[in-house]
N, C-alpha and C positions, 0 to 999 in steps of 0.2 A: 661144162668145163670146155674151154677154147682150145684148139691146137695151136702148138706156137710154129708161127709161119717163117719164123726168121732161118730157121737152117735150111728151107726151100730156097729162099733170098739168096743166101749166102751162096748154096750151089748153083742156082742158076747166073749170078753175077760169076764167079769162077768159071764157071764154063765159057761165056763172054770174054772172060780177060784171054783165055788161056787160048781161045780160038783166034783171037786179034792177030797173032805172030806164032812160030813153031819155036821161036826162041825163047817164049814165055814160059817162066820157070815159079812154083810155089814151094815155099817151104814154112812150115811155122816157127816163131820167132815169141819172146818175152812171156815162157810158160810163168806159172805162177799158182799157187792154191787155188787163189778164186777162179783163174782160166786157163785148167792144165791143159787145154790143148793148145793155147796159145792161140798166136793170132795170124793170119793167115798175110802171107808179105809176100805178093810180085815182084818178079825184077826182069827184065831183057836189061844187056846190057847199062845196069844202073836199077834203082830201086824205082819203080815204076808207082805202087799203089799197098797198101793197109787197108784190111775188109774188117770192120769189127762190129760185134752184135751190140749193143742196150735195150733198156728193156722197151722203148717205144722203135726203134728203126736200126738201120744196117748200114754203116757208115763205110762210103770207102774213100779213103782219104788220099791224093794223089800228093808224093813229095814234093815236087815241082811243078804242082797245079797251077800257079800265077802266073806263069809262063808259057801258058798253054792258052792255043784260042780256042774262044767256047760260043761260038755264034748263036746255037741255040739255046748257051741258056741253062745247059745240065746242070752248070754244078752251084748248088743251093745251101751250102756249107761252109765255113771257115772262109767265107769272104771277103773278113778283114785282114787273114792273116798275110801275112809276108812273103813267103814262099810256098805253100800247100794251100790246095783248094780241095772241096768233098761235095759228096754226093749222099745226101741223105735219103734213104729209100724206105718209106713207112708202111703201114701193112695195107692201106690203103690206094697209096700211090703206084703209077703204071708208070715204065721206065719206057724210052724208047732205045732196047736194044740197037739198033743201027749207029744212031748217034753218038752210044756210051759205047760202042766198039771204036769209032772212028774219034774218039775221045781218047780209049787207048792208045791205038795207033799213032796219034800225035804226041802222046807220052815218048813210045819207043820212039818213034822219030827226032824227040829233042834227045833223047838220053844221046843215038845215035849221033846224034847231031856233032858229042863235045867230042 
């Protein structure tokens, strides 16, 4: 029987977000039956990012990802959509913390921005 690796994921990306700024704030949002603990929503000044599990990867979904420049490449998700971009993170895949920090960072920096 396999460990399920996603709630490593999910803390080591929070730790990530929450170290990008002092102003980075979590709270959980949208409890429900199937995920009473809800789902895990950043904000500095504005709603920054959505962490959520499935059963193949750990998705975090930036609200105003489109908006956001991404030189290298991070974000591998919702890249049709309109205004949000994501970051699919599989039990396989290696993230490059630095990057996905300064990926943050450019979030708070538009939010600040308005």
């Amino acid at each position: 029987m396999s460990t399920d690796w996603r709630p490593e994921v999910v803390a080591h990306l929070t730790q990530l977000i929450l170290a990008a700024d002092a102003g980075v704030t979590v709270e959980s949002k949208w409890k429900k039956p199937s995920n009473p603990d809800g789902v895990p929503t950043f904000t500095c000044d504005g709603l920054l990012c959505t962490v959520e599990t499935y059963k193949d990867k750990v998705k975090v979904t930036f609200a105003k990802g489109a908006s956001l420049d991404d030189p290298t490449g991070i974000f591998n998700a919702s890249l049709d959509a309109g205004t949000r971009r994501a970051v699919d993170v599989k039990q396989a895949d290696s993230l490059d913390d630095a990057e996905f920090v300064a990926l943050i960072r450019r979030a708070i920096d538009l939010n600040r921005s308005k």
